[in-house]
C-alpha positions in Angstrom: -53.6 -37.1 -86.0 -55.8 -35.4 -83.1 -53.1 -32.3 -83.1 -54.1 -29.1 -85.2 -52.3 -26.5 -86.2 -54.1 -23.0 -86.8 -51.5 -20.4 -88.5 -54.5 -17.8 -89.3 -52.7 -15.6 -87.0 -49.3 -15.2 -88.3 -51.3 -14.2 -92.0 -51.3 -10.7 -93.3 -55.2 -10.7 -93.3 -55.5 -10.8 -89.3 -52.2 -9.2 -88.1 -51.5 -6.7 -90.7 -49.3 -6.7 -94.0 -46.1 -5.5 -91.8 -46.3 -8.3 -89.4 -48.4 -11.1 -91.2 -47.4 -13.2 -94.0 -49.1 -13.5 -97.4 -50.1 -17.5 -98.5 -48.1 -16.6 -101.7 -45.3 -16.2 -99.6 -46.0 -19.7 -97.9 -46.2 -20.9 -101.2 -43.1 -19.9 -102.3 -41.5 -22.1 -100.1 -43.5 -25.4 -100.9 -40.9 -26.8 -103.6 -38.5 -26.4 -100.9 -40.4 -28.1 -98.0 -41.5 -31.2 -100.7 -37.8 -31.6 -101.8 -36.4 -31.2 -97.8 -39.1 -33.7 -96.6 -37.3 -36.0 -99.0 -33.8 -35.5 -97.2 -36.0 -36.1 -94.2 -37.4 -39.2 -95.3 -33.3 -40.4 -96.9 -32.1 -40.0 -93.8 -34.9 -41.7 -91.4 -33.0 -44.3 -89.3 -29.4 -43.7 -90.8 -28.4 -40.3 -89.4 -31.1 -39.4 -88.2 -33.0 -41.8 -86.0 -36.1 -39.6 -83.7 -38.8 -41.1 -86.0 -38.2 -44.7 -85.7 -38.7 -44.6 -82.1 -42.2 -45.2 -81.7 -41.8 -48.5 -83.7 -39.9 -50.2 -81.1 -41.9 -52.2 -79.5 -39.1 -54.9 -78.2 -37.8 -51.5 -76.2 -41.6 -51.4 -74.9 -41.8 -54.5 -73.4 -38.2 -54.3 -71.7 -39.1 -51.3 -70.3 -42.1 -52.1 -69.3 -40.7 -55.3 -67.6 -38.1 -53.5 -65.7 -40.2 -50.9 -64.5 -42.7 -53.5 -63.1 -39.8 -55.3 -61.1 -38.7 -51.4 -60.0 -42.6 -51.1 -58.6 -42.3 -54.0 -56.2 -39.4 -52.1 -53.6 -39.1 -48.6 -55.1 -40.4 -45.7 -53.3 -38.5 -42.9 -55.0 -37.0 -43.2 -58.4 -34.1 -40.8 -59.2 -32.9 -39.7 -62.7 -29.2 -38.1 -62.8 -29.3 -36.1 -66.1 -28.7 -32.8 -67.3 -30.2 -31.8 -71.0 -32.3 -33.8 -72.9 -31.9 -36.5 -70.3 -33.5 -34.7 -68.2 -36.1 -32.4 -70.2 -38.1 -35.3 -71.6 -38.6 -37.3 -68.4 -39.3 -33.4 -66.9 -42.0 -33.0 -69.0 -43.4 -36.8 -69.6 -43.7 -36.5 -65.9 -45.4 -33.2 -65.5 -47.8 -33.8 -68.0 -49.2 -37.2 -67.5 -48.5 -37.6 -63.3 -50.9 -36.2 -60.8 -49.7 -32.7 -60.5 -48.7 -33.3 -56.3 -47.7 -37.0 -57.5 -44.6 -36.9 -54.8 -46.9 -35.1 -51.6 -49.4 -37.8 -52.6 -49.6 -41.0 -50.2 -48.3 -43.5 -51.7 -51.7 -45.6 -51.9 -53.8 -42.9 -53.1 -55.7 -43.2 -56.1 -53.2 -40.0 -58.2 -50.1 -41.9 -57.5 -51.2 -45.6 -57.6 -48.8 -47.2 -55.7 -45.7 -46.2 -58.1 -42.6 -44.3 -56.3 -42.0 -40.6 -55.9 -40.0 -39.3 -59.1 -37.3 -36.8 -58.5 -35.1 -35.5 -61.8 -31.6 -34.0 -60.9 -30.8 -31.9 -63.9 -28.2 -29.6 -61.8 -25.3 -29.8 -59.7 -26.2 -27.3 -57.9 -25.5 -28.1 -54.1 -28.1 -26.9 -53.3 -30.7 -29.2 -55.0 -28.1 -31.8 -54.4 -27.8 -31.9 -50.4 -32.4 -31.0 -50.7 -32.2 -34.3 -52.4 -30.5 -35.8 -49.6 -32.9 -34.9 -46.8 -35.8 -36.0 -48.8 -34.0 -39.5 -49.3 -33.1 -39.5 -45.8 -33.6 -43.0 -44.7 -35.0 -44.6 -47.8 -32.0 -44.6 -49.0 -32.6 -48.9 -49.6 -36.0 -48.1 -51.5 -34.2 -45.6 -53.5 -33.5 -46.1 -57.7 -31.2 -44.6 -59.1 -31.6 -44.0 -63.2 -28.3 -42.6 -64.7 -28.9 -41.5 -68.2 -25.6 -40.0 -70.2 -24.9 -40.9 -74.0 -21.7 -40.1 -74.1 -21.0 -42.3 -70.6 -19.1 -39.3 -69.5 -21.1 -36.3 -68.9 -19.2 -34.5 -65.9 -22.4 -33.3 -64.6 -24.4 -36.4 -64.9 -20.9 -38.9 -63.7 -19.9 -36.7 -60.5 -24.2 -37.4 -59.7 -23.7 -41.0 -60.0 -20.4 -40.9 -58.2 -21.8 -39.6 -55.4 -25.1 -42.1 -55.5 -22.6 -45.1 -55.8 -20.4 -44.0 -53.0 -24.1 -43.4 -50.9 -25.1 -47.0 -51.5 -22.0 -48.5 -51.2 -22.0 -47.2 -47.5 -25.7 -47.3 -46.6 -26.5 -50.8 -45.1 -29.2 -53.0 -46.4 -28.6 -51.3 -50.4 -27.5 -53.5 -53.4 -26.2 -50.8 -55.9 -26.3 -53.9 -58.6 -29.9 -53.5 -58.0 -30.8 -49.8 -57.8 -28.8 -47.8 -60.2 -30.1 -48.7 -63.9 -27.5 -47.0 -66.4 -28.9 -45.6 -69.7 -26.1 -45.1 -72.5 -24.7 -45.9 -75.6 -24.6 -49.5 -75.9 -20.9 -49.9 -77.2 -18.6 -49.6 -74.0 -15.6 -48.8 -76.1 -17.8 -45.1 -76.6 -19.3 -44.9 -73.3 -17.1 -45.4 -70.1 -20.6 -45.2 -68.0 -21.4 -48.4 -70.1 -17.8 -50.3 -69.2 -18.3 -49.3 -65.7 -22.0 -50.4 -65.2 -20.5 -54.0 -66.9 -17.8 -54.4 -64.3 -20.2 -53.6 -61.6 -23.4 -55.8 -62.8 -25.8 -52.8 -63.3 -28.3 -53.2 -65.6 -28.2 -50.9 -68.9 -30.7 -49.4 -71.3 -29.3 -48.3 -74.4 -29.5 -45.1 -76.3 -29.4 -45.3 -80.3 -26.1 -44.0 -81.9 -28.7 -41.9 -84.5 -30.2 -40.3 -81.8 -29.5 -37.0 -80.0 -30.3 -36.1 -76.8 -32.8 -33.5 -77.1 -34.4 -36.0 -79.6 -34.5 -38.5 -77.1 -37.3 -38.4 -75.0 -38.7 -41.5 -76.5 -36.2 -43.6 -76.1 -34.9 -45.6 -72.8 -34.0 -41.7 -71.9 -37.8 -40.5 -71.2 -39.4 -44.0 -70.9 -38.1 -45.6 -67.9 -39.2 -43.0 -65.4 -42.2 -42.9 -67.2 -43.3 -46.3 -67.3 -42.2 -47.1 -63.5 -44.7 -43.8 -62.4 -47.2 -45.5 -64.0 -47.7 -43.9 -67.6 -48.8 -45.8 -70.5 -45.9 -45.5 -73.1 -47.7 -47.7 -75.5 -50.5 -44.4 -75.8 -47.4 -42.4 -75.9 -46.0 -44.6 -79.0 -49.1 -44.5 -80.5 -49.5 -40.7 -80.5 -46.1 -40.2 -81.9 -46.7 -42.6 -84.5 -49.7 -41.3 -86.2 -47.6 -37.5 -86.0 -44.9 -39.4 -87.7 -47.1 -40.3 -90.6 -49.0 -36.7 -90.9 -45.5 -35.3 -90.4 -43.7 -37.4 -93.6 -46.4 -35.9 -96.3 -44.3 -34.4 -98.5 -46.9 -31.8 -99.3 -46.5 -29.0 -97.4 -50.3 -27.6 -96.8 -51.1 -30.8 -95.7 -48.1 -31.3 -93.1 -48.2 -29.5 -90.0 -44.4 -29.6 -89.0 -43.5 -28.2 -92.4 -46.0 -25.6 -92.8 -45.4 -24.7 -88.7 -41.5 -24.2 -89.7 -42.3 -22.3 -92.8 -44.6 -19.9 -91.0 -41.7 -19.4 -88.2 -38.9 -18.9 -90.6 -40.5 -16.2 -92.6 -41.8 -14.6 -89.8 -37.5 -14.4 -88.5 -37.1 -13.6 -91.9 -39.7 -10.5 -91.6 -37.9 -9.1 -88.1 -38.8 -11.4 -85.7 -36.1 -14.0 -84.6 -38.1 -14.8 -81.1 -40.3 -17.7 -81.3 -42.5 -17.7 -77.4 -43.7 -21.4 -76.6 -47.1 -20.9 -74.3 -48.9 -23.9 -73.8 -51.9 -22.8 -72.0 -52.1 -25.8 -69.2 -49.9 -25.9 -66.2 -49.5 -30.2 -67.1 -47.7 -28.9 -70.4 -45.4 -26.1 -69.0 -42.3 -28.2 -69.2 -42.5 -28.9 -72.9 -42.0 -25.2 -73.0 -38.5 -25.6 -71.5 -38.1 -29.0 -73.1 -39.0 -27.1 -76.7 -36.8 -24.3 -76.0 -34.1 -26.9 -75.5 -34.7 -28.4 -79.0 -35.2 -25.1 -80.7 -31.5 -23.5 -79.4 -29.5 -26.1 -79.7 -30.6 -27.5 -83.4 -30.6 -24.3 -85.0 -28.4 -22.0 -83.0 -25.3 -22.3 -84.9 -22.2 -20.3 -85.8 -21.2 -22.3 -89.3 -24.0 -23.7 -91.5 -24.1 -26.6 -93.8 -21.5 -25.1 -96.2 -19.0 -24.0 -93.3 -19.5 -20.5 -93.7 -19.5 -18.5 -90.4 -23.6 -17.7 -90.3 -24.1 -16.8 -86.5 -27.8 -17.9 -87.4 -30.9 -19.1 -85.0 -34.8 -17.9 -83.8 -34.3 -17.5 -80.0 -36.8 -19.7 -78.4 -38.7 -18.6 -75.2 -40.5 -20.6 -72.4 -43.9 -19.6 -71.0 -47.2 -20.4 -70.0 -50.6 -19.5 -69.5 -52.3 -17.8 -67.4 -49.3 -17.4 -65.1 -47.4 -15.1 -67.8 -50.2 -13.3 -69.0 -48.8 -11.3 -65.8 -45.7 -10.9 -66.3 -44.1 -11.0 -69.8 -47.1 -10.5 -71.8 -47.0 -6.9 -70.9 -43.8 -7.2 -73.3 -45.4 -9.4 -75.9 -48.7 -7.2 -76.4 -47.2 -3.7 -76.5 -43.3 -4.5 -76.9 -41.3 -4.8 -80.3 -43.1 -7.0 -83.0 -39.6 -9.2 -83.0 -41.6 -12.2 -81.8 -43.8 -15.1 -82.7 -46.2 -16.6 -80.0 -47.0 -20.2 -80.3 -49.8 -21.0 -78.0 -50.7 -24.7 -77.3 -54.4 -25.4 -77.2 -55.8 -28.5 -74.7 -59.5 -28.8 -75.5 -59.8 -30.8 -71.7 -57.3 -29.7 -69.5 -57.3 -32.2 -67.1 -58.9 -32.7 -64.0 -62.1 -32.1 -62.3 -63.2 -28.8 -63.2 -63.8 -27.0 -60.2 -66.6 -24.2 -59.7 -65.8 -20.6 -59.0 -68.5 -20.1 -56.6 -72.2 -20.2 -56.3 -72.7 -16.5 -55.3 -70.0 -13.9 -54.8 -71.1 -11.3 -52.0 -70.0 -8.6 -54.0 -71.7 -7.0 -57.2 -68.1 -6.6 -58.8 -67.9 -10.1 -58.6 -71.1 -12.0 -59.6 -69.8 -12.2 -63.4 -67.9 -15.3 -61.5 -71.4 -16.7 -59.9 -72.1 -20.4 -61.1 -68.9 -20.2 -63.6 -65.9 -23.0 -63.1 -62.1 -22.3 -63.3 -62.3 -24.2 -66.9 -64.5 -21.1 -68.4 -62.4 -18.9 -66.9 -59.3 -20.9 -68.1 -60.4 -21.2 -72.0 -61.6 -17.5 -71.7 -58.0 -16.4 -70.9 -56.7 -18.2 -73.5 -59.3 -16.3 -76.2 -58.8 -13.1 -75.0 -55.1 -13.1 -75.0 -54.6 -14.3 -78.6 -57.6 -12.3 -79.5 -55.3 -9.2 -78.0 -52.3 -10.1 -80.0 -54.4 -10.3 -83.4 -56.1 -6.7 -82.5 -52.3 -5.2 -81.3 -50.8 -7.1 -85.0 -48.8 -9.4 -83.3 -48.5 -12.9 -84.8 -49.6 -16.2 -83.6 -50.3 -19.4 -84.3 -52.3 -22.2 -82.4 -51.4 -25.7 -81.9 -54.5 -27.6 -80.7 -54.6 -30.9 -78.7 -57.9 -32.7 -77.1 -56.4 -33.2 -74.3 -53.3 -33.8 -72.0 -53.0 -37.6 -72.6 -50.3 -40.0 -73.3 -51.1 -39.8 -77.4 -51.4 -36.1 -77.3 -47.9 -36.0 -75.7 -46.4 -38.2 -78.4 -48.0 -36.1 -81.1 -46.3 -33.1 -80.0 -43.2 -34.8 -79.1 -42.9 -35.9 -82.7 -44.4 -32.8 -84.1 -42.0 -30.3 -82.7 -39.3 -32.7 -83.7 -39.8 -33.0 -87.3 -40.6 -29.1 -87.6 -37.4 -28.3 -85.6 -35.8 -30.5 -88.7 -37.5 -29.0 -91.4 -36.6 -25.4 -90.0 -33.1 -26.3 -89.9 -33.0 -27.1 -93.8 -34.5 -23.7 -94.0 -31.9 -22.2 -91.8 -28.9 -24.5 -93.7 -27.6 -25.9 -90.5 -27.0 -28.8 -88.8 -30.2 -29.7 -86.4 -27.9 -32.7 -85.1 -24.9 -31.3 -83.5 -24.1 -29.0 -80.8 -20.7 -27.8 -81.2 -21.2 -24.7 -79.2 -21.3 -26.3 -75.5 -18.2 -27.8 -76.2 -15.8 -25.6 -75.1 -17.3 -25.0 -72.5 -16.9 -28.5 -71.1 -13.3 -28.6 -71.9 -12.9 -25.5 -70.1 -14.7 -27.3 -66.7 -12.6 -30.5 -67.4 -9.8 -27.7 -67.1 -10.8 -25.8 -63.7 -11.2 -29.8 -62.5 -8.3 -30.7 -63.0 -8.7 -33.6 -65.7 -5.6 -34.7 -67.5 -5.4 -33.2 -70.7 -7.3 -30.4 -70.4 -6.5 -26.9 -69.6 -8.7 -23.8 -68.1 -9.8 -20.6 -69.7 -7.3 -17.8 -69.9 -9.5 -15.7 -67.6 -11.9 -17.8 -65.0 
């Protein structure tokens, strides 16, 4: 595949024996990365489902289809999700869209003709009643995409509620026609599912063997996608050459393995903070969609043997250049307790722009006939070069670009290494039973039957 991963930096030789790892320590754990890429590999499209994804092309074309028929009337599409089914279609968008996609005309060349995409993943009021104004009177041309596994997400169901109720009593909509529900399939799990029956809504389906921070692509991350006019067969096709780089049992010669090797020796060595900074502005929301993925598969308080472990890295989102400004000051001359991941784009995207052509000032003219792309890439050097001088580990993952297949790459890569770490950390990457009270205690304060809230609100 076209992603790379350089781990020179988290090595004893370029950060220091305190804070860098030895390859004999790497080593050490390669019998153990062979023997859990075989677990991997057992469980590929029983429990564990992420890696068959890409293979569906039947899901493709339906997709594909709906989101052409969505194109002919929509001018904004809306997801209502909270989590991963929201992240994914966050950071598909982000990356891949014209980054003014919405402020764009609608005929202009960056947005093509395909609707403004909005992605409510809060209940905030707040964002909620914003929403509203911006709808205000395209209400008609408005999708809604409601996206919930479980068909009963009280974030994600009090969203659609209130969309339902707005088209019910907005003449000239058709709610049949504009809210799309994405769910379990089986309406005896999902009451989103039985609902969107009754009502004639059309459905896309969410695999039982797949989570939803796993999800992004699945009918979860590709609908939005494909109606703003992204090519999710290049997406696909990306994730399906990581998926075969990612399945050598070797571990040298697979990057997800050796990526969480590195990671869980360096927690292992003191440093339990693993710092996602892609340095391009398209890929800042896979740093909130990886810190999502990191938390909730390996922050757990029993692990595989149901022994109270209280174990999991603490993933943290950033981005360069913006954070060289403000938490690197922390990174560089802090406590070594972290890890910095930096993600590499060889062409950012866009016309590169030039600086200027003469500056006025002698303090200045080191930025005479340079673009924003040098200035970009030499940011990006000079930071890592920092951390490697102060002993501070790193590693790189490099992409050509910010394209549909480089998307899918790291989709898939960050997946499967998030799945390899957890054997390392002997929990269970798939579950999440830490958010559950939690919603038991809303359900309480709500006033659902059955439920009761906290002792102390």
């Amino acid at each position: 595949m076209d992603l790379q991963l350089d781990i020179d930096n988290l090595l004893a030789d370029n950060v220091g024996s305190e804070n860098g790892l030895r390859r004999e320590d790497l080593d050490g754990l390669a019998e153990d990365m062979k023997k859990f890429a075989g677990r991997i590999e057992d469980q590929r499209g029983k429990d564990v489902g992420f890696m068959e994804l890409p293979y569906d092309e039947t899901l493709a074309e339906q997709i594909n289809c709906k989101a052409d028929k969505l194109r002919r009337w929509c001018r904004n599409f809306v997801v209502l999700g909270i989590g991963g089914s929201a992240l994914g279609n966050i950071t598909v968008h982000r990356a891949l869209n014209h980054p003014f996609h919405n402020m764009l005309p609608i005929d202009h060349p960056g947005r093509g003709g395909t609707p403004r995409i909005f992605v409510m993943d809060n209940v905030d009021p707040w964002k909620i009643s914003g929403l509203m104004d911006v709808l205000d009177g395209e209400i008609p041309q408005t999708a809604f995409n409601v996206i919930t596994k479980s068909g009963g997400t009280a974030e994600t169901m009090s969203q659609f509620l209130s969309a339902r109720e707005l088209l019910e009593n907005t003449d000239g909509t058709d709610p049949a026609q504009q809210i799309i529900a994405t769910t379990d399939s089986n309406p005896e799990k999902s009451l989103l599912k039985r609902m969107a029956q009754e009502a004639g809504y059309d459905t896309l389906p969410i695999p039982d063997n797949v989570g939803g921070r796993f999800s992004v692509l699945s009918a979860v991350g590709l609908l939005s996608a494909a109606v703003s006019g992204v090519d999710i067969e290049r997406l696909f096709a990306g994730a399906r050459r990581a998926d075969e780089a990612c399945r050598v049992e070797d571990m040298w010669g697979n990057p997800a393995a050796i990526f969480a090797a590195g990671l869980y020796l360096q927690h292992q060595n003191g440093k339990p903070m693993n710092v996602l900074m892609p340095y391009s502005e398209a890929l800042s929301g896979l740093s909130d969609w990886f810190c999502q993925l990191w938390a909730e598969s390996l922050g757990k308080r029993k692990d595989l043997d149901g022994n109270d472990v209280f174990r999991g890295p603490t993933p943290i989102p950033s981005v360069g250049v913006t954070d060289q400004h403000s938490t690197m000051q922390l990174y560089q001359d802090g406590p070594f307790d972290k890890v910095i991941c930096f993600v590499e784009v060889g062409d950012p995207g866009g016309e590169d722009q030039p600086i200027c052509s003469e500056a006025g000032e002698k303090d200045l003219e080191y930025f005479e006939g340079k673009t924003f792309g040098e200035l970009f890439g030499s940011e990006l050097q000079a930071t890592r070069a920092a951390l490697r001088t102060k002993n501070k580990p790193n590693c790189t993952v490099r992409v050509p670009g910010v394209t549909p297949e480089a998307l899918g790459e790291l989709f898939m890569f960050f997946e499967y290494a998030v799945t390899f770490s957890s054997y390392l950390y002997n929990v269970n990457a798939f579950d999440q039973p830490g958010v559950e009270l939690g919603k038991e205690y809303t359900y309480g304060l709500m006033g659902r039957e059955g439920y009761n809230p906290p002792p102390q609100a």
